[in-house]
N, C-alpha and C positions, 0 to 999 in steps of 0.2 A: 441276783444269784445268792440263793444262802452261803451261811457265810460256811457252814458244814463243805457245801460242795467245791466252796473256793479253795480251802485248806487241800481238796484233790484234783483242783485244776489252775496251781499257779503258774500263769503264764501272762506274759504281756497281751494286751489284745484289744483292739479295736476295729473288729470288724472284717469277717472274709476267714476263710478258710488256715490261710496259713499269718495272720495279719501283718507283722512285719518281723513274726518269726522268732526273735530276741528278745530279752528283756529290756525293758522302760524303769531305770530307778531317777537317779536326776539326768540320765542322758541315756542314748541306747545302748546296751551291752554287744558285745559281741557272741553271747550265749543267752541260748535259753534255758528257762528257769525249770529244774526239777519240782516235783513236789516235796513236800518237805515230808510229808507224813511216814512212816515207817525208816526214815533214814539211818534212826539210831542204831538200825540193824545191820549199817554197813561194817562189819568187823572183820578182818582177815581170817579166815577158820585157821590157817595153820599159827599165824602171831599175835592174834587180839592186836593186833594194830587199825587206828581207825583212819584210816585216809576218807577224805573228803571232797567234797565238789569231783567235776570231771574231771579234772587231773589231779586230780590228788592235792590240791592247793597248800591244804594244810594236814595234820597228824592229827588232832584233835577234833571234836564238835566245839569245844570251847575257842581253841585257837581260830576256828572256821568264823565261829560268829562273830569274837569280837574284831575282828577284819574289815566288816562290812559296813561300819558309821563312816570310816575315812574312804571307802573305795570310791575315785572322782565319780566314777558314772553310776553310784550304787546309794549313797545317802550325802555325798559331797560334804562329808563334818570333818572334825580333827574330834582328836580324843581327848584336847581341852575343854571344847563345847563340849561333848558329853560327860565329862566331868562335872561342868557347871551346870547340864542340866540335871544332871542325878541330884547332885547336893540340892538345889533349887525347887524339884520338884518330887524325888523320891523318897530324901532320907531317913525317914525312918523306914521305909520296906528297906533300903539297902544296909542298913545296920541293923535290922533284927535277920537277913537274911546271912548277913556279912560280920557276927559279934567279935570275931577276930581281928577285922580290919573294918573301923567304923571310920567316916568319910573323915577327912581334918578339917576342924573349924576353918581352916588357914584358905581354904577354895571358897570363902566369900571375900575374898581382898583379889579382887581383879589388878592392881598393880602387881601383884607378888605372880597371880596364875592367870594371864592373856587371856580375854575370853573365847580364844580360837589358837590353835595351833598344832603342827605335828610333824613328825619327821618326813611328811611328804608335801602337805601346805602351810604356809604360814609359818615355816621353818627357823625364822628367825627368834619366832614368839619362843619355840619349843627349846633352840638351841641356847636362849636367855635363861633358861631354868634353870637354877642347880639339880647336882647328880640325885640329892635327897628328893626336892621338890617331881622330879619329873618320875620317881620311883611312887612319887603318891600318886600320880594322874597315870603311871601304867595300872598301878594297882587295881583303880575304882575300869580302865578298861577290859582288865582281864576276866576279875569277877561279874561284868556284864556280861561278858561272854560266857561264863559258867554256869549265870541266871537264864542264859538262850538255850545253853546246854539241857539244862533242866528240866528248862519249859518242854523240847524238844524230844526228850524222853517218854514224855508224855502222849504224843500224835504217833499211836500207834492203833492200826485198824488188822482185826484177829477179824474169823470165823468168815473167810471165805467162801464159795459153795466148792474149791477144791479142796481145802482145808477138809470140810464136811464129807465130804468123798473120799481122803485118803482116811479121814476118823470113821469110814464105813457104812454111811450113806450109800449107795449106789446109784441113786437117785439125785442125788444132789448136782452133778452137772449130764448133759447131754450125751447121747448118743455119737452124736458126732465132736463134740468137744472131745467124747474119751477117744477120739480116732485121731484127733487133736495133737493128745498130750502122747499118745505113740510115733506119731510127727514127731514132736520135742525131745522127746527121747530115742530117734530112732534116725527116720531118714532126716530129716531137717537138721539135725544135731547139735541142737540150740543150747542143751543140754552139757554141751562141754565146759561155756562160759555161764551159761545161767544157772547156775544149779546152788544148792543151799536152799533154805525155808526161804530166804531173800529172793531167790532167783536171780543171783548174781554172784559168781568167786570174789567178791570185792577186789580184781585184779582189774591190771591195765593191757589192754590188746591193740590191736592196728588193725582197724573192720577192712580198711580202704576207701574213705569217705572225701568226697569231692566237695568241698565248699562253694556252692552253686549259690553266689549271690546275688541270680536273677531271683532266689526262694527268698535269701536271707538277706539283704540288704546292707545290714549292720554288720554280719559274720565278719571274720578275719578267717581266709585261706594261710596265713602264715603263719598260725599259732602251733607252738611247735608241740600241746600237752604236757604231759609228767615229767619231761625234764627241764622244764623252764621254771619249775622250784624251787628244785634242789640246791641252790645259796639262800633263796627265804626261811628256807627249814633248817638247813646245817650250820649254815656259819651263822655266828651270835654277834661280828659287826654289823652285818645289815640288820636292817627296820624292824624286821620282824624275829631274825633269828633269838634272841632270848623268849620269844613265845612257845617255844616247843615242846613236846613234852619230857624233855629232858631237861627244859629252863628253869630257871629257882622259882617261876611263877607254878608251876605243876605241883598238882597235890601228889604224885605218881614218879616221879622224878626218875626211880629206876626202870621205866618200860622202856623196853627197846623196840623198836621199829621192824617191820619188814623185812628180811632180807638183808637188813644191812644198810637200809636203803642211803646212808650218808657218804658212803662209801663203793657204793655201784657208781659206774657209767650208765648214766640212762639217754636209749636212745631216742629221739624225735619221733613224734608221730601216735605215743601212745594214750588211748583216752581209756576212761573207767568201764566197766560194764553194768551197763543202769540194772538196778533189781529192777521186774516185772509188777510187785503189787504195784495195783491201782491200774496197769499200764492201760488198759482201754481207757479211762478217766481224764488220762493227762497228755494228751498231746497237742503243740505238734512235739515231733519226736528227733532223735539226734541232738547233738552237742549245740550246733546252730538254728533247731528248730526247723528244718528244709522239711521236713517229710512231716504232711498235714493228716497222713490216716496212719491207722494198723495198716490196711493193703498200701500203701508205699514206702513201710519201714518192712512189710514180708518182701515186696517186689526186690527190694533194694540187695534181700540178703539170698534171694531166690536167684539172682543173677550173677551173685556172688561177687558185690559191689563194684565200686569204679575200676576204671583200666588203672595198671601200672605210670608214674609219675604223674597223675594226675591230681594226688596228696600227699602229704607230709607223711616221711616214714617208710618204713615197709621193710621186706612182701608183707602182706595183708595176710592174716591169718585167716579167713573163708574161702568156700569155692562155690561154685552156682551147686543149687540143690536139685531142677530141675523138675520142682514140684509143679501137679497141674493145677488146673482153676479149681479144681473141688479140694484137693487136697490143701490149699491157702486159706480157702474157708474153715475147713474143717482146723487149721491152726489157730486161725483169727479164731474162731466160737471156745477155743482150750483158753488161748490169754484173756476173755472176757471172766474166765471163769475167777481168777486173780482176784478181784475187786471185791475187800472184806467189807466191812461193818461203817458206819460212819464213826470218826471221831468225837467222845463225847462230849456232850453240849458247854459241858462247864469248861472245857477247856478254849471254848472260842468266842469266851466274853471278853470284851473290849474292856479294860480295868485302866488305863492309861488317866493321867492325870494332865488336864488339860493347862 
């Protein structure tokens, strides 16, 4: 697979239609893996707030990324290892990247910095540090993350053939796509949560979604979404709460969040609503990855999702559309039209330092 094409179809997979649905990092996830490409666009329109992942995980792209070295099932490190690999393998990118905070000579003395540890494994290594030392090894974490940030900013694919349509083309997508996109905007009314150039509110909703892990294998039906959180983002004793963007680590320290968000009751049940670019490219589809086509993520919202207690949360904000066979087509041919440009090439060279 080029590697162009992989940047719009990441997903675990070995084989078969829906393959085991989840992502594969060092063990199975319980979610499937979005693409990454235009994500940067996830922004609240009313509070420039950037919530991330399906439930909103973190507030940041920065905070999102640098999450991921320690997550057990996702690269199984501490943020000592990667400490010791940056100084070992990248320091000079990470001090002409980083001139304000260049790496301490002191993370070549592996008695003084364990070469593994963190407040979730190897706990003891992390809790031996001093307050100072263990401010050097968030540091070189945080700024990885704000190198992921970056990069990240960059996988952005423009000049879709509706892009090209709404710029006045007429031509640019199909006859039946434009019967499509009045579906989307009309009776379907996909349109209430999809909407922005993202095709997404970057809000949280309750589709009604049944975690069928005869699809998903690996899924968790008991994940409760966007309020299982809110103590990682708010409070600053847990692991993560000084990462936020209200944390001394933020270049932005005054943004405020959502809503309020530290201070809402959030109810169980709620997940993101995925932007549309690329969405014929990248499935399968859903939080858990259950749904292997476009026609069983239309089907799903055509029926106007699962019964009552059947998932987490609720009522479900949808209801059956009662759309026919032709009219699902003619939706499916509007969301192919989504799928911009490839990302460019220089952005998908392998630069890593073996």
């Amino acid at each position: 697979m080029p590697e162009s094409k992989w940047l719009f179809d990441i997903r675990s997979n070995n084989g078969g239609a829906i393959p085991n649905a989840t992502a594969l990092g060092s063990n199975w996830m319980t979610r499937n893996v979005s693409s990454i490409v235009n994500t940067v666009f996830y922004v609240h329109p009313g509070s420039g707030a950037h919530w991330r992942e399906n439930d909103g995980y973190s507030d940041s792209e920065w905070f999102d990324a640098q999450s991921e070295p320690e997550g057990p099932p996702v690269q199984n490190g501490s943020r000592l290892q990667l400490a010791h690999v940056i100084f070992e393998h990248y320091r000079d990118d990470y001090n002409n990247a980083f001139p304000d905070w260049p790496l301490d000579p002191a993370l070549a003395d592996y008695t003084r910095f364990p070469a593994t540890g963190s407040p979730y494994t190897d706990s003891a290594n992390w809790n031996g540090l001093s307050t100072e030392d263990k401010e050097i090894v968030n540091r070189v974490l945080v700024n990885y993350g704000k190198a992921i940030e970056a990069y990240l900013r960059r996988l952005v694919s423009r000049n879709a053939p509706f892009d090209r349509f709404v710029a006045g083309d007429r031509d640019a997508i199909s006859h039946e796509a434009k019967k499509g996109l009045k579906l989307f905007i009309g009776k379907a009314g996909c349109i209430h949560c999809h909407n922005t150039p993202l095709f997404s509110d970057d809000d949280f909703h309750v589709i009604g979604l049944r975690i069928d892990t005869s699809l998903s294998p690996h899924a968790d039906p008991n994940e409760a979404g966007r309020s299982a959180n809110q103590a990682l983002i708010c409070d600053p004793t847990v692991a993560g709460g000084d990462f936020n963007v209200n944390g001394h680590f933020s270049d932005h320290p005054a943004i405020t969040r959502d809503g309020n968000f530290c201070r809402q009751t959030i109810p169980p049940g709620l997940w993101r609503t995925k932007g549309l670019r690329q969405v014929a490219e990248t499935g399968p589809y859903f939080r858990d990855g259950q749904a292997a086509t476009l026609d069983d993520v239309i089907e799903f919202y055509d029926r106007g999702g699962d019964p009552a207690d059947t998932f987490q949360g609720g009522p479900k904000e949808i209801r059956p559309l009662h759309l026919s066979g032709e009219e699902k087509e003619q939706l499916k041919k509007f969301l192919k039209t989504l799928t911009g440009e490839q990302v460019p090439a220089r952005f998908l060279r392998d630069l890593h330092n073996p």
